[in-house]
Biopython code that builds the backbone (N, CA, C, O; Angstrom):
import numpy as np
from Bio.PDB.StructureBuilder import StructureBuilder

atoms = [
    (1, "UNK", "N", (-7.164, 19.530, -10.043)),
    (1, "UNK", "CA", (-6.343, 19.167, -11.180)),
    (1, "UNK", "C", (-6.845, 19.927, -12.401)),
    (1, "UNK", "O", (-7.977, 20.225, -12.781)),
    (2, "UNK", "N", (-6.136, 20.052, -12.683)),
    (2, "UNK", "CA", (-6.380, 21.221, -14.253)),
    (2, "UNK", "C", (-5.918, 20.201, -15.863)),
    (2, "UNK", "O", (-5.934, 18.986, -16.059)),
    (3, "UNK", "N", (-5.616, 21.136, -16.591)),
    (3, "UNK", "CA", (-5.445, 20.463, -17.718)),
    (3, "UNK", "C", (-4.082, 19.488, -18.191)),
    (3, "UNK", "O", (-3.922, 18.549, -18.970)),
    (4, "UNK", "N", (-2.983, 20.483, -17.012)),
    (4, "UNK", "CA", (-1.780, 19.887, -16.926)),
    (4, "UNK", "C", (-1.340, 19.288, -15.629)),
    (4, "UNK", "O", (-1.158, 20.095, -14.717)),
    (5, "UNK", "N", (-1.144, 18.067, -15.386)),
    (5, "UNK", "CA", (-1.050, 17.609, -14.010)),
    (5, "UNK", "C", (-0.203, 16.439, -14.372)),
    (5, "UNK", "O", (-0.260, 15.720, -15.370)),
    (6, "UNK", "N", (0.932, 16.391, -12.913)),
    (6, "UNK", "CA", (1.575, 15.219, -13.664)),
    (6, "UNK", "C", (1.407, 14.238, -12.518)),
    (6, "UNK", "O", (1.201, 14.821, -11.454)),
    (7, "UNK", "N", (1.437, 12.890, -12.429)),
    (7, "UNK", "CA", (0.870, 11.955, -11.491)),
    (7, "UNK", "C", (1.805, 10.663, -11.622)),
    (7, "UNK", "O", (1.886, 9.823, -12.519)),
    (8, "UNK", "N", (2.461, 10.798, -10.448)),
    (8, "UNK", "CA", (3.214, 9.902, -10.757)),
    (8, "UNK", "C", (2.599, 8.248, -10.179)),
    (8, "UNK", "O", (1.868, 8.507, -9.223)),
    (9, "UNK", "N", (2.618, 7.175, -10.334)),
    (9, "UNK", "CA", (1.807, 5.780, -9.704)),
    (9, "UNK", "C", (2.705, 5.294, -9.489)),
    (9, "UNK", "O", (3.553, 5.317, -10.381)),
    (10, "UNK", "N", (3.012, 4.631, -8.287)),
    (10, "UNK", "CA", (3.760, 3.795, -7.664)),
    (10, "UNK", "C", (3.263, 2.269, -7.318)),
    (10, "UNK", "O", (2.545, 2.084, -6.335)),
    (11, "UNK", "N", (3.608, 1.355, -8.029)),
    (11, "UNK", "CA", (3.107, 0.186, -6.936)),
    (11, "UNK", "C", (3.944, -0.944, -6.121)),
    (11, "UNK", "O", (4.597, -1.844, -6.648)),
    (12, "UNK", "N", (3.780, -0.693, -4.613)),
    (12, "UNK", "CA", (4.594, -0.911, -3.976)),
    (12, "UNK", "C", (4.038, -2.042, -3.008)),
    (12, "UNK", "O", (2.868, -2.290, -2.714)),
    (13, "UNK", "N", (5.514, -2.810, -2.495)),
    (13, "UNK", "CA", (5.173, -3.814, -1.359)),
    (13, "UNK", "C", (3.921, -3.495, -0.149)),
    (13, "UNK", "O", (3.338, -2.425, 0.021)),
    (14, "UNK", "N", (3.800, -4.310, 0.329)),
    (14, "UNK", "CA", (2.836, -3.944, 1.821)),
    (14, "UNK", "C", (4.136, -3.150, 2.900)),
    (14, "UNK", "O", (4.043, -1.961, 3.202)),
    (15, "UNK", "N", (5.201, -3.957, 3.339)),
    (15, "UNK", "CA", (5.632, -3.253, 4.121)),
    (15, "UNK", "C", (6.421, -2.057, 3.557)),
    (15, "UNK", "O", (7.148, -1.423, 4.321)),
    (16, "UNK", "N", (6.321, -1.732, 2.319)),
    (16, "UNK", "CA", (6.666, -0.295, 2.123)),
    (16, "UNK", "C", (5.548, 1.039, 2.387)),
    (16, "UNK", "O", (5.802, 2.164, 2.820)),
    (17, "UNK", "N", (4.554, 0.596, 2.060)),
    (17, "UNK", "CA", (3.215, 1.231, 1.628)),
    (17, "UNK", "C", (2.519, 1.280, 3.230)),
    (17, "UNK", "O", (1.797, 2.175, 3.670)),
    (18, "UNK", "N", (3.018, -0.093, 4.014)),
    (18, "UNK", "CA", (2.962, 0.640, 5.671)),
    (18, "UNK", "C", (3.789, 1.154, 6.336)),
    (18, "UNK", "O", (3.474, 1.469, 7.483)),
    (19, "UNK", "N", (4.518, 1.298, 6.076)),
    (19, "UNK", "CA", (5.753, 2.772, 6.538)),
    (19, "UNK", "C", (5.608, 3.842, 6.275)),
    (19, "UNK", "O", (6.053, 4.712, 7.023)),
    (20, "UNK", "N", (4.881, 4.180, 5.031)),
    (20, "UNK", "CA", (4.392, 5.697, 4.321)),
    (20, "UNK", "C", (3.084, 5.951, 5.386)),
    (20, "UNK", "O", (3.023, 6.937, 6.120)),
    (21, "UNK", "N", (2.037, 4.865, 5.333)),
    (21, "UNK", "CA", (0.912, 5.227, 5.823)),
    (21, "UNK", "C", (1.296, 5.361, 7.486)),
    (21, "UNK", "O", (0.514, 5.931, 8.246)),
    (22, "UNK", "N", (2.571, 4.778, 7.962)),
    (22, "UNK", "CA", (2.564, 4.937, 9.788)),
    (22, "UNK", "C", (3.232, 6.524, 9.583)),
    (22, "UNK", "O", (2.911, 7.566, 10.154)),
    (23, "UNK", "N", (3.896, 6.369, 8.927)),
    (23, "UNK", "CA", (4.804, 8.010, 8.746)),
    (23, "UNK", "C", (4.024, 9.419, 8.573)),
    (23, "UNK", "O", (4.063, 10.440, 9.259)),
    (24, "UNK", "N", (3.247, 9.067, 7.310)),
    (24, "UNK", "CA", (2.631, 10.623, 7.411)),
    (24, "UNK", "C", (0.903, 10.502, 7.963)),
    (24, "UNK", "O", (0.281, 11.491, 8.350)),
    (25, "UNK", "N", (0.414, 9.346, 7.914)),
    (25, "UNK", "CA", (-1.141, 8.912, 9.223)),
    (25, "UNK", "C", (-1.221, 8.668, 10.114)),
    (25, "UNK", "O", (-2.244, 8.479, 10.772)),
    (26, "UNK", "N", (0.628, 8.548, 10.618)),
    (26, "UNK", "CA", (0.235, 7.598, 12.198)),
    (26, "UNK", "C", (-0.687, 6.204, 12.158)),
    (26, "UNK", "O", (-1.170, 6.067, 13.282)),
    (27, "UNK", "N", (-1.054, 5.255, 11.385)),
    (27, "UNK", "CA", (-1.722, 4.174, 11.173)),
    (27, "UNK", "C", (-0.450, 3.124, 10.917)),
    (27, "UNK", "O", (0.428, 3.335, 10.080)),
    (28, "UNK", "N", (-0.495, 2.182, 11.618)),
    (28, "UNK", "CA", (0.505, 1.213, 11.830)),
    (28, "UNK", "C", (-0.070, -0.138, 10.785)),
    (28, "UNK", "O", (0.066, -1.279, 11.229)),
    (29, "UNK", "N", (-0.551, 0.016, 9.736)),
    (29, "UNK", "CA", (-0.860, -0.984, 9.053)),
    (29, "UNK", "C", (-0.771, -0.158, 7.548)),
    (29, "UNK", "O", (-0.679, 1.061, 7.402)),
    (30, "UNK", "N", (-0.834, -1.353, 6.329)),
    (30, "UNK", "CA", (-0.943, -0.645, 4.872)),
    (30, "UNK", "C", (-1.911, -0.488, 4.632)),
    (30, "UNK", "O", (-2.750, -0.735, 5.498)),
    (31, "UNK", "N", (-2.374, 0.049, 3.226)),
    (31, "UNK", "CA", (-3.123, 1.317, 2.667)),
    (31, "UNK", "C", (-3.499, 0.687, 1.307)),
    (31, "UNK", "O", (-2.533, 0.258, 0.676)),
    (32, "UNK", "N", (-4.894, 0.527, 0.649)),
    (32, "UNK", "CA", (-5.186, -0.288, -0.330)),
    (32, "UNK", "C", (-4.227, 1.140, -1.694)),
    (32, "UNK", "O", (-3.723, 0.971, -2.804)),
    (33, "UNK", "N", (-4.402, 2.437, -0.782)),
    (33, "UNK", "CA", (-4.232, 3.408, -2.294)),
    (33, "UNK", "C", (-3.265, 4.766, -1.112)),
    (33, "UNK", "O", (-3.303, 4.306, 0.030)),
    (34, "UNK", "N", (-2.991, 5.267, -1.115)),
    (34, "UNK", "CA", (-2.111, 6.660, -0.361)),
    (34, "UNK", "C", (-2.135, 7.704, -1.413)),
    (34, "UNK", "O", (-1.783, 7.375, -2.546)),
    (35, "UNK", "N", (-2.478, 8.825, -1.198)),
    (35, "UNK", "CA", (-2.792, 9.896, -2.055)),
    (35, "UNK", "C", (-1.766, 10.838, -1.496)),
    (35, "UNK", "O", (-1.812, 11.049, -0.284)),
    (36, "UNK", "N", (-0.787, 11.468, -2.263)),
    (36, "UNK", "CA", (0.045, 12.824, -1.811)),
    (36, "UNK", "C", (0.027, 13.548, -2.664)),
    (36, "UNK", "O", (0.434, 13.205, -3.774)),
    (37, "UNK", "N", (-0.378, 14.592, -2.456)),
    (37, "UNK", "CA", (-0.721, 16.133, -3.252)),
    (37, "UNK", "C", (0.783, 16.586, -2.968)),
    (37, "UNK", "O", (1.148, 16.778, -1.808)),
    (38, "UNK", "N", (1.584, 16.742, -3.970)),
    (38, "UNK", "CA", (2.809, 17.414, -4.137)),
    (38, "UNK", "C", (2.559, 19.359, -4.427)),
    (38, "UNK", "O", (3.114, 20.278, -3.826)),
    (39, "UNK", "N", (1.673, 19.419, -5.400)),
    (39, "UNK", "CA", (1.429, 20.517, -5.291)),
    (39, "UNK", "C", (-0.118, 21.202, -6.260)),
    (39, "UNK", "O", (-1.116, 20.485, -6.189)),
    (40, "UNK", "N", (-0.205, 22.140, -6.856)),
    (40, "UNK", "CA", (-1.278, 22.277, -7.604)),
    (40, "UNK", "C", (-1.404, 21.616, -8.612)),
    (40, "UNK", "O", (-2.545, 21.458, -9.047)),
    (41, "UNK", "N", (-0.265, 21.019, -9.307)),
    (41, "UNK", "CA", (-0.001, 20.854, -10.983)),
    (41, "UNK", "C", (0.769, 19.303, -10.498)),
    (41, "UNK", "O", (1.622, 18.931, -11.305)),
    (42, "UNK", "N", (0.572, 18.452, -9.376)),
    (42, "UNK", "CA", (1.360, 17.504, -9.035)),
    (42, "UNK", "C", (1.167, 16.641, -8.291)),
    (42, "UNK", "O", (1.203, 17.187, -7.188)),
    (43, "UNK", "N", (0.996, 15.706, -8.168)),
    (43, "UNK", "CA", (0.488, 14.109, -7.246)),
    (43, "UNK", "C", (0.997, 12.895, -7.356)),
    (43, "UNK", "O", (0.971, 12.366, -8.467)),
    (44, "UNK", "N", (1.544, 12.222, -6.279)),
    (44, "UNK", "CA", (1.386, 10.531, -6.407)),
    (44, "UNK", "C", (0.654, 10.257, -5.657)),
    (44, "UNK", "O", (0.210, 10.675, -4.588)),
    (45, "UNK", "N", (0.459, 8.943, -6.758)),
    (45, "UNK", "CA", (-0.806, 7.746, -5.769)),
    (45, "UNK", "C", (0.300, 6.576, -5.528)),
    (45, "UNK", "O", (1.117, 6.373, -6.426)),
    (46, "UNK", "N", (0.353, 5.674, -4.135)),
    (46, "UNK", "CA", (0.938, 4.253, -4.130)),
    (46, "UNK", "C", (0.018, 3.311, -3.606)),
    (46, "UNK", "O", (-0.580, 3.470, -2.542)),
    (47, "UNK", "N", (-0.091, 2.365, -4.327)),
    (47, "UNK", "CA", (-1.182, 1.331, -4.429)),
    (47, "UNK", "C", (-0.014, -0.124, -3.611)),
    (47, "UNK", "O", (1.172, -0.337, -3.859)),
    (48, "UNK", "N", (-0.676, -0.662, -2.912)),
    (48, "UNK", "CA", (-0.288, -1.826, -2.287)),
    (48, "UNK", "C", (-1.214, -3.103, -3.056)),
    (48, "UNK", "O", (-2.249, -3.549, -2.561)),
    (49, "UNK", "N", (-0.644, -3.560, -4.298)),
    (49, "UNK", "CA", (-1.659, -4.664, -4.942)),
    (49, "UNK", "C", (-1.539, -6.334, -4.100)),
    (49, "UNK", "O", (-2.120, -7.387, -4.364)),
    (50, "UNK", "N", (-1.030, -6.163, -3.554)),
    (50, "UNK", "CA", (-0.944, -7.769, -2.182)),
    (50, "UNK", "C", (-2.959, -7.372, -1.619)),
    (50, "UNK", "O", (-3.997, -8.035, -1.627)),
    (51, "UNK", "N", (-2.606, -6.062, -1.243)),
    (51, "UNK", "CA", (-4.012, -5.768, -0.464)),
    (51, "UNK", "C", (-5.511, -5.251, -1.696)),
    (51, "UNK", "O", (-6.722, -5.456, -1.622)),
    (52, "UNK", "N", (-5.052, -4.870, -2.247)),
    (52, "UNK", "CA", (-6.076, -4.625, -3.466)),
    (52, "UNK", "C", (-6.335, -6.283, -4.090)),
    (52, "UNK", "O", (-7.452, -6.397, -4.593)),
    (53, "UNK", "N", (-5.816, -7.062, -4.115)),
    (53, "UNK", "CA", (-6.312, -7.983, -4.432)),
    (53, "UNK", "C", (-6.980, -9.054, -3.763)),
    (53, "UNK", "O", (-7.481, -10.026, -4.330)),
    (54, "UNK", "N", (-6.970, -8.895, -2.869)),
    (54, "UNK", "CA", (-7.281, -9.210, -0.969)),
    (54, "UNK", "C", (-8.723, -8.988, -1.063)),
    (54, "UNK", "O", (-9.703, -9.723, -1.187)),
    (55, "UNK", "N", (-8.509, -7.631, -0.957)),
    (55, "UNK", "CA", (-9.772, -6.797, -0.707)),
    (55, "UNK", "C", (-10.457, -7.218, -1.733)),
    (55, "UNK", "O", (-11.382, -7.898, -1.289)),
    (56, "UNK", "N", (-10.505, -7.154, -3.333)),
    (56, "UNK", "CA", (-11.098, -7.288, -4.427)),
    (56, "UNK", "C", (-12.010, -8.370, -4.404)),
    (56, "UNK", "O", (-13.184, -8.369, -4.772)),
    (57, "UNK", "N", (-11.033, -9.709, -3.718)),
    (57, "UNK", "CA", (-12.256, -11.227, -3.478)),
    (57, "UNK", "C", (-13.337, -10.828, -2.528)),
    (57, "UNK", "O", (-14.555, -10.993, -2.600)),
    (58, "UNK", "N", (-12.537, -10.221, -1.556)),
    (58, "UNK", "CA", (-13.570, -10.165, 0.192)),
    (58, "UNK", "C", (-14.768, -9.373, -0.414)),
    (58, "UNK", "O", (-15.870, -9.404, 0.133)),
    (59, "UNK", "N", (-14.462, -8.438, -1.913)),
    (59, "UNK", "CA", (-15.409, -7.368, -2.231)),
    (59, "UNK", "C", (-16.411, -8.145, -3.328)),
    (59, "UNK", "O", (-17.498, -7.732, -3.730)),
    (60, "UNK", "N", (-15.932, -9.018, -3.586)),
    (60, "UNK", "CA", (-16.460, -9.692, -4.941)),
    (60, "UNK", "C", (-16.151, -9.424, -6.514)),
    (60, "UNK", "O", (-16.582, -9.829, -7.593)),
    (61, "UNK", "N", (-15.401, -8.732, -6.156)),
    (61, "UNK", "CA", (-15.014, -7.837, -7.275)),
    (61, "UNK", "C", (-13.538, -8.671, -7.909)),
    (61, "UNK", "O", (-12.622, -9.366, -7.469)),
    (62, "UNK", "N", (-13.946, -8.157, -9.068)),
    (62, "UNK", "CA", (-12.087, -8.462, -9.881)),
    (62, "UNK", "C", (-11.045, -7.257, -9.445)),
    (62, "UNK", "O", (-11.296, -6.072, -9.228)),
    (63, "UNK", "N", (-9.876, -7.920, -9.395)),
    (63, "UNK", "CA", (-8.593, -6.570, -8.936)),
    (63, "UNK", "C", (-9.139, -5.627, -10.061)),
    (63, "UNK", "O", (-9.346, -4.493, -9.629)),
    (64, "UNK", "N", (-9.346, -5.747, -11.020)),
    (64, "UNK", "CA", (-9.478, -4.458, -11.960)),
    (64, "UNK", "C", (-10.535, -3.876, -11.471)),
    (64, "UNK", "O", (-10.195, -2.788, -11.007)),
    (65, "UNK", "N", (-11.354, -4.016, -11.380)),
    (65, "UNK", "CA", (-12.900, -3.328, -10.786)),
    (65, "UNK", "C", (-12.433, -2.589, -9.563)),
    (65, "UNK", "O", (-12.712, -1.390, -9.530)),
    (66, "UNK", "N", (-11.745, -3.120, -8.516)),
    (66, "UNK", "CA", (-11.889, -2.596, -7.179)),
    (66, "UNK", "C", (-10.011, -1.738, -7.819)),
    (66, "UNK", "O", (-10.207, -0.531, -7.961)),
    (67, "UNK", "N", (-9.063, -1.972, -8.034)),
    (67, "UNK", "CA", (-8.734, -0.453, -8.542)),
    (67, "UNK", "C", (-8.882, 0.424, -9.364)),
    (67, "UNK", "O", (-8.184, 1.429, -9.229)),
    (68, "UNK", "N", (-9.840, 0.350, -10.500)),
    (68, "UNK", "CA", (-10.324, 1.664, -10.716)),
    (68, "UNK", "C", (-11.063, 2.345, -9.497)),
    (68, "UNK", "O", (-11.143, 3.568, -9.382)),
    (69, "UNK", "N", (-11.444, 1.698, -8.853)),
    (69, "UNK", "CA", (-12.479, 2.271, -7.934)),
    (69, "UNK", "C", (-11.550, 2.849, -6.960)),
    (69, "UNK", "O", (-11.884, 3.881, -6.377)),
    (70, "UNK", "N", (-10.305, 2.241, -6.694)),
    (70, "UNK", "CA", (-9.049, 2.804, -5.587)),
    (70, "UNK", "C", (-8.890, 4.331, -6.410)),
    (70, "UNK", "O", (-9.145, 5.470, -6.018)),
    (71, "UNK", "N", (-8.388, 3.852, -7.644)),
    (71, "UNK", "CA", (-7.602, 5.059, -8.325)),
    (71, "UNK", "C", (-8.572, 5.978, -8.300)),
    (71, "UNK", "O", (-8.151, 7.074, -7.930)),
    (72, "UNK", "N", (-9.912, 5.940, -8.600)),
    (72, "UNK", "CA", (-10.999, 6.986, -8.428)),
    (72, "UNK", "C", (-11.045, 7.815, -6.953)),
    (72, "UNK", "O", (-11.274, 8.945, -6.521)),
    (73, "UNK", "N", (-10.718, 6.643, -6.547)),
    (73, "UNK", "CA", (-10.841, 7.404, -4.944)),
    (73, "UNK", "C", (-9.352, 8.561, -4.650)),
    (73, "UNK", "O", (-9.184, 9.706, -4.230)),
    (74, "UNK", "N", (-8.395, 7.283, -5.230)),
    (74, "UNK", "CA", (-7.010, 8.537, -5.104)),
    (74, "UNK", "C", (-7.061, 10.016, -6.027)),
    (74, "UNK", "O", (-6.587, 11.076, -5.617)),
    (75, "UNK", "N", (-7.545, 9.885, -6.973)),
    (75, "UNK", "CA", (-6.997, 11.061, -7.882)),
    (75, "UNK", "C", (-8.256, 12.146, -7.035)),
    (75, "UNK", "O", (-8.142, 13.370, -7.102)),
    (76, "UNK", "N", (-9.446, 11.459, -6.249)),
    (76, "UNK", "CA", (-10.613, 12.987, -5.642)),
    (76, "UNK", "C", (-10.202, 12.936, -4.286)),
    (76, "UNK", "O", (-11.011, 13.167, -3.387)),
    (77, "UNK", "N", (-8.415, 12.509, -3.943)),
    (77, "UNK", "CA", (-7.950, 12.825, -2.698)),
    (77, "UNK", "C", (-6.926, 13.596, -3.333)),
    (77, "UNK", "O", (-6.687, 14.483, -2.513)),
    (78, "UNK", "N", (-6.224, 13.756, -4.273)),
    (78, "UNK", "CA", (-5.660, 14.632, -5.065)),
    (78, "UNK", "C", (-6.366, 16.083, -4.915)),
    (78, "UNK", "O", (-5.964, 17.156, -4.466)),
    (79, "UNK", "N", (-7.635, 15.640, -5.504)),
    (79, "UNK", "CA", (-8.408, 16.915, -5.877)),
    (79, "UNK", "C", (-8.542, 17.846, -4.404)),
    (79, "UNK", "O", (-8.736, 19.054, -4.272)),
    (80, "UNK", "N", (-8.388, 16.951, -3.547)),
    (80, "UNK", "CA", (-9.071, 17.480, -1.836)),
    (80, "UNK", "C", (-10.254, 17.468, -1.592)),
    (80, "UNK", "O", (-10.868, 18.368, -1.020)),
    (81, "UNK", "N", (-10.763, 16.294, -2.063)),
    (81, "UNK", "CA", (-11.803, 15.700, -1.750)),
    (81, "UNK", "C", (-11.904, 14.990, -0.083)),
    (81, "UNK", "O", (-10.794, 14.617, 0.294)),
    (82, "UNK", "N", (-12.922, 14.774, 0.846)),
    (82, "UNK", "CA", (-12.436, 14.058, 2.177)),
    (82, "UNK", "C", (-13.409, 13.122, 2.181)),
    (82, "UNK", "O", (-14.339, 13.805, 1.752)),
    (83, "UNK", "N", (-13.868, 12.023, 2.363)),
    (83, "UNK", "CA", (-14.586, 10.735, 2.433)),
    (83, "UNK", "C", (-15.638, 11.666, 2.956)),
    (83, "UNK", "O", (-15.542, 12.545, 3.813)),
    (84, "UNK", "N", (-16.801, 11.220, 2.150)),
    (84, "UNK", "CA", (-18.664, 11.490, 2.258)),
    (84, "UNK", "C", (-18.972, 10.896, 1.077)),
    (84, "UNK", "O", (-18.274, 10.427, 0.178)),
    (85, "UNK", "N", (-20.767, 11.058, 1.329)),
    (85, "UNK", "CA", (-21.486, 10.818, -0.140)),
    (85, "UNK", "C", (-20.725, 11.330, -1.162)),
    (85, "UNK", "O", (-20.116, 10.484, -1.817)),
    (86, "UNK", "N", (-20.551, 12.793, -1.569)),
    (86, "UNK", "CA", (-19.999, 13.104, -2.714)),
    (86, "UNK", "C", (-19.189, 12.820, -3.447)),
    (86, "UNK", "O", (-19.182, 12.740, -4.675)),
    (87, "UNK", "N", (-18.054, 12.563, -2.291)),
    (87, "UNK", "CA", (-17.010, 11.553, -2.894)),
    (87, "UNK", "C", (-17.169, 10.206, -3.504)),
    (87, "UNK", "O", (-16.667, 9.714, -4.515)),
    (88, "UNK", "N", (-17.826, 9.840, -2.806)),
    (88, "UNK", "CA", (-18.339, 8.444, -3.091)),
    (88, "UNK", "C", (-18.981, 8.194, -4.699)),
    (88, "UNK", "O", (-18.542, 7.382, -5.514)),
    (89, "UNK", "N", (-20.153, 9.145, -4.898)),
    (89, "UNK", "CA", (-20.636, 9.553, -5.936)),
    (89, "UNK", "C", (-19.914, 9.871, -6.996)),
    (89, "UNK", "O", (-20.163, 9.356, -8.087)),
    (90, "UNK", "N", (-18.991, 10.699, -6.843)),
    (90, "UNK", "CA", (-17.903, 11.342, -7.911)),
    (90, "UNK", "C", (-17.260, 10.187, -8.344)),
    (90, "UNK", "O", (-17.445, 9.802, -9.499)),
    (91, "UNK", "N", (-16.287, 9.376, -7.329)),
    (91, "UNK", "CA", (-15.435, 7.965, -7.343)),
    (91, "UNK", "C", (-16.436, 7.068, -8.468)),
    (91, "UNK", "O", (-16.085, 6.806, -9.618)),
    (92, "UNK", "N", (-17.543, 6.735, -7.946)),
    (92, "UNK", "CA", (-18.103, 5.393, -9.205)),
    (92, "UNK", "C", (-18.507, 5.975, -10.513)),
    (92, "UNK", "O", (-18.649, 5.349, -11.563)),
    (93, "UNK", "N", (-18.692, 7.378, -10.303)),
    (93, "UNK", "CA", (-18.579, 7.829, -12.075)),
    (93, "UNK", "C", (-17.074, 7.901, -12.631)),
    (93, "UNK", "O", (-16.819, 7.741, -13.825)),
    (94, "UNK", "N", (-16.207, 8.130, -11.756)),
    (94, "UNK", "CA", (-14.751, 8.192, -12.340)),
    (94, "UNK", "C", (-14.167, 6.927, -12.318)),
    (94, "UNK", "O", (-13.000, 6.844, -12.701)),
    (95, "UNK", "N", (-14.761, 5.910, -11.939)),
    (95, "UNK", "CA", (-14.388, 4.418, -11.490)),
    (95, "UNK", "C", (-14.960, 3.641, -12.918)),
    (95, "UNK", "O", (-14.370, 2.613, -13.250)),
    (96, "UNK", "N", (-15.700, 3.954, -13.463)),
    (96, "UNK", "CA", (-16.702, 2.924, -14.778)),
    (96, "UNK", "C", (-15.556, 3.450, -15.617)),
    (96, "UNK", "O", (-14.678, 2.708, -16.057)),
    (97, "UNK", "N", (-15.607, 5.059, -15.870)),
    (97, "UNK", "CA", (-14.327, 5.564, -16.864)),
    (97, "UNK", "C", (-13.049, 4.994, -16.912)),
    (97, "UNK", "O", (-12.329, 5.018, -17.910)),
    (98, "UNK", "N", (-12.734, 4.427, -15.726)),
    (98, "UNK", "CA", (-11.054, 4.117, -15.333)),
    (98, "UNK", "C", (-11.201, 2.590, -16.056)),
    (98, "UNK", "O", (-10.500, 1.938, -16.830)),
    (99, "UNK", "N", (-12.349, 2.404, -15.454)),
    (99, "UNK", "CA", (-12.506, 0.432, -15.582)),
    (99, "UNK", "C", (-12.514, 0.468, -17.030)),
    (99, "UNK", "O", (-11.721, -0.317, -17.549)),
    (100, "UNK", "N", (-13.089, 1.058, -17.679)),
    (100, "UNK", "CA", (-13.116, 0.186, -19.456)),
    (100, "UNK", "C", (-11.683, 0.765, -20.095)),
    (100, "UNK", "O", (-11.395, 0.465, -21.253)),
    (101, "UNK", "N", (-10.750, 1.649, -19.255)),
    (101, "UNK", "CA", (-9.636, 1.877, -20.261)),
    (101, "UNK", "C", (-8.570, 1.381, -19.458)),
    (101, "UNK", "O", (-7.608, 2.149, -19.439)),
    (102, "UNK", "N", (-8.420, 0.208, -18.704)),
    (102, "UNK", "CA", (-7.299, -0.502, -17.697)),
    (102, "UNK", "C", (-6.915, -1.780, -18.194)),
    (102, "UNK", "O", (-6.092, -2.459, -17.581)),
]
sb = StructureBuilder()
sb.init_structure("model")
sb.init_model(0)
sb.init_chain("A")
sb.init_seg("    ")
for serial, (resi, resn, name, xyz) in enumerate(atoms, 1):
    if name == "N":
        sb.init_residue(resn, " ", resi, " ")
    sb.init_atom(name, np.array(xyz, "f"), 0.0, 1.0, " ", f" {name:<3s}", serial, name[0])
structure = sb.get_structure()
């Protein structure tokens, strides 16, 4: 992502958000966050908040805490980032930033 990027956020039902994730993952269940890179200068994220808020208790966390931490994770699947340490690392510094301006 560069200086100009446009990002569109969707937040959608569970059984919408598992139709996207069986369609383009083959995974027959929903998705706390779905990342699609449209192009260099272009991205949506769709967030399923039924399951982000789910997850947020099971995590201990408040829904706000555990999606910045989603959205951190979506925008360094944007970037083409793939799940490891680094990511991980990158996500909770971009996750504290997200959390105090949500």
């Amino acid at each position: 992502m560069g200086t100009s990027y446009e990002l569109d956020i969707l937040f959608a039902p569970q059984e919408f958000v598992k139709a996207l994730n069986r369609r383009y993952r083959k995974k027959n269940q929903s998705a706390n966050v779905l990342a699609f890179p449209l192009s260099q200068t272009q991205g949506e994220l769709v967030f399923d908040p039924e399951r982000i808020r789910k997850e947020a208790k099971r995590y201990g966390q408040s829904p706000k805490e555990h999606f910045a931490s989603l959205f951190a994770h979506g925008l360094l699947h944007l970037k083409g980032y793939r799940h490891g340490v680094r990511m991980e690392k990158e996500g909770r510094k971009i996750a504290r930033g997200v959390e105090e301006n949500v």
